[in-house]
Phi, psi and omega in degrees: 000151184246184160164150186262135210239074175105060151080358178286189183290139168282151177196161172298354177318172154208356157232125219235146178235179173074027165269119194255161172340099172177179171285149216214112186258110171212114168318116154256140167225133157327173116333309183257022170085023169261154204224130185247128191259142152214149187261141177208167169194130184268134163216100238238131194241109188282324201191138196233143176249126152205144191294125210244136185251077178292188181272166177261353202228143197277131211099358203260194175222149198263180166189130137350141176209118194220104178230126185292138172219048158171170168107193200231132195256150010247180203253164165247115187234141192244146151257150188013060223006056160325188133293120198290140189240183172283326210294154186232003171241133186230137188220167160092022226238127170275144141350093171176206196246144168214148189229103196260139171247170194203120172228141181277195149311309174294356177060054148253161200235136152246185183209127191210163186208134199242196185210124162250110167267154188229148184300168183286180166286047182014100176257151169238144179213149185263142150243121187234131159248081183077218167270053185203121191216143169243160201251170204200071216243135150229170176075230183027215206231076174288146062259180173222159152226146182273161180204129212224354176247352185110005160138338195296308188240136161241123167259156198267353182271170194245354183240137189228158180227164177059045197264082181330170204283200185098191188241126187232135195272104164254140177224159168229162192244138183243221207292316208278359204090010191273159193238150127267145190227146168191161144283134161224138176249136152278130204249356217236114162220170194314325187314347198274359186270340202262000000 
């Protein structure tokens, strides 16, 4: 028998190497010159894409979308070597380093190792004057609004003036909606000037 492997010269090879992931045409010819087609297609599983959902809030939880793009389905897929499952979307997953295998149907394997990263936390700090305070915000996802009230109304300034004396429960809020809480007390009000 001779053969031809995508329209190439037929020869007597009967083993072809350097074949990467794609479709596959190969000619068998006879002695007497008859021809046999058969079709294949090799796919070897090269390369897995995934999508990563971090968290929005610093503490929160992220999830995974883990999709093979070659090999033969279905797949098994493990974390951080877990017990492997089917499932290809993983949730419920804190901020940190992971490491997924994807194994096919043909028990081929990749290994890929991701990182979910997450915003900092939202620290709050005060300048306290007199009745007069301003909020301090860093980390999380600014912009921020203040709530000077416990959380009921957020405004986008940062300074409040003319503040009776007492303790107040402040939050702030940034872009995702992540909140921070703190106290700040005023010990100073105009009466003490009278």
């Amino acid at each position: 028998y001779m053969y031809s492997l995508n329209s190439g010269i037929f020869s007597n090879d009967t083993f072809a190497s350097g074949l990467v992931n794609g479709e596959y045409i190969l000619k068998i010819r006879d002695q007497n010159g008859c021809l046999s087609e058969n079709k294949f297609t090799i796919s070897i599983l090269e390369s897995v894409k995934i999508l990563i959902d971090r968290p929005l809030c610093y503490g929160g939880k992220g999830k995974i979308a883990i999709i093979p793009e070659n090999g033969t389905p279905p797949y098994l897929i493990s974390l951080n070597e877990n017990t492997p499952d089917t499932s290809q979307v993983i949730t419920d997953l804190d901020a940190g380093l992971y490491t997924i295998k994807v194994i096919d149907a043909l028990s081929d394997s990749i290994i890929q190792q991701i990182e979910i990263n997450q915003p900092d936390s939202i620290i709050l700090s005060f300048d306290v004057r007199k009745d007069t305070f301003t909020i301090l915000a860093s980390g999380g996802s600014p912009p921020y609004t203040y709530s000077v009230d416990g959380g009921f109304v957020y405004l986008s300034v940062s300074e409040f003036a003319n503040v009776p004396k007492g303790v107040y429960t402040i939050k702030v809020k940034d872009s995702n909606n992540c909140i921070a809480e703190d106290e700040v007390e005023i010990i100073y009000s105009l009466t003490d000037d009278t």
